[in-house]
C-alpha positions, 0 to 999 in steps of 0.5 A, spaced: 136 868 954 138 862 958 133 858 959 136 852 957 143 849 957 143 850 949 142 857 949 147 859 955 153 864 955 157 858 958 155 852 955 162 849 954 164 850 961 158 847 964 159 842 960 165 841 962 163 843 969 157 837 969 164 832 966 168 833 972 163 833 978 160 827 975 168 825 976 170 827 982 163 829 986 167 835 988 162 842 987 169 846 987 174 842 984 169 841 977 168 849 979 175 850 978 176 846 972 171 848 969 173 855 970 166 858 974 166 861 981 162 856 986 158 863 987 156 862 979 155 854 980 150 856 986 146 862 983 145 857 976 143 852 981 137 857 984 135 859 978 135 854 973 132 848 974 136 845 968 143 846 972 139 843 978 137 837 973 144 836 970 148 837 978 143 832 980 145 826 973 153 828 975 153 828 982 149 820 981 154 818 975 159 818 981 156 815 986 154 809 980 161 809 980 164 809 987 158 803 988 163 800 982 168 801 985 166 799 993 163 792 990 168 791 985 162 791 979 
């Protein structure tokens, strides 16, 4: 059952999926890191509002920090 990132196969490399985009914004660079296919990271995206959720909190993290970095915060 994967209705939760807890109980999820890959957990670890969602984990680290999730660490890296909210670092670098980039869907296929933190696919590659994290070692999923971008065809992995979409399907989890379709099918488990979780990964949606976790995508969405990453990919805010980096814009706070291009907003930082943009304004010298």
């Amino acid at each position: 059952m994967s209705d939760t990132l807890e109980n999820h196969k890959s957990k670890k490399n969602i984990e680290i999926f999730f660490e890296s985009l909210s670092k670098t914004g980039n869907i296929t660079k933190s696919a590659r890191i994290s070692r999923l296919g971008n065809g992995t990271i979409y399907n989890y995206k379709e099918k488990y509002e979780w990964f949606r959720i976790g995508m969405a909190e990453s990919m805010s993290e980096f814009a706070d920090k291009l907003e930082g970095d943009a304004f010298d915060l």
